[in-house]
N, C-alpha and C positions, 0 to 999 in steps of 0.2 A: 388192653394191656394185661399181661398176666405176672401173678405175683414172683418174686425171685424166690421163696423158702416154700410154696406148694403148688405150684403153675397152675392156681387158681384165677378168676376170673376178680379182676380190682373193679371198684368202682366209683367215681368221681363223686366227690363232697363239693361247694360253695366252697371256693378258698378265702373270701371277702367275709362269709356271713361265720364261719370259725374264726378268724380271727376277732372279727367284732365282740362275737359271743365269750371270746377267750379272752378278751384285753378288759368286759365288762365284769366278770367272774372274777377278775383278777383285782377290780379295784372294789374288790368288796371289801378285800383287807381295810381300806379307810373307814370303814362302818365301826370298825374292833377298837378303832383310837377314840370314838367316842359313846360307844357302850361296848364296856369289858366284859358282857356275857354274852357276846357272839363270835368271841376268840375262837374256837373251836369250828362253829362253821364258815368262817371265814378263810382257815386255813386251808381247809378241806376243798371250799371255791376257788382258794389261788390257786391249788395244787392242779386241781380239774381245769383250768383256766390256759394254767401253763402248760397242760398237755394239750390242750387244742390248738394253741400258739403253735407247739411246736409241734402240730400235727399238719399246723397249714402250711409251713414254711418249708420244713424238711422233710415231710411224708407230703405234700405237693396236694394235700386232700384226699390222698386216694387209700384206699381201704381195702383189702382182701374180704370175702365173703368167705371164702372156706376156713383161712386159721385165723381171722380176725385181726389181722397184724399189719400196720403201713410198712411200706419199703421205705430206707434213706437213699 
């Protein structure tokens, strides 16, 4: 498949293993409601979390290798 913004060459991610990886990153926020000094990495994990989510859902896992960027 090649990419639609550099007709570069995509390549196929685990759609299963980003999501897992992204829904676990994501509950790390429940770490922060019982110690308040990992507010800050916590956020940082949902944020990273929810881009894998939605890297597997709607970028379908796949990845351009020349500009680094999923297609929707």
């Amino acid at each position: 498949m090649k990419c639609k913004r550099c007709s570069g060459e995509m390549i196929q991610k685990s759609r299963p293993r980003l999501l897992f990886v992204g829904l676990a990153m994501c509950s790390s926020i429940a770490l922060a409601f019982f110690y308040k000094f990992l507010w800050a990495p916590a956020i940082l994990l949902a944020l990273a979390g929810a881009y894998l989510i939605i890297w597997a859902t709607l970028g379908k896992g796949q990845w351009c290798r020349n500009c680094k960027m999923f297609n929707l």
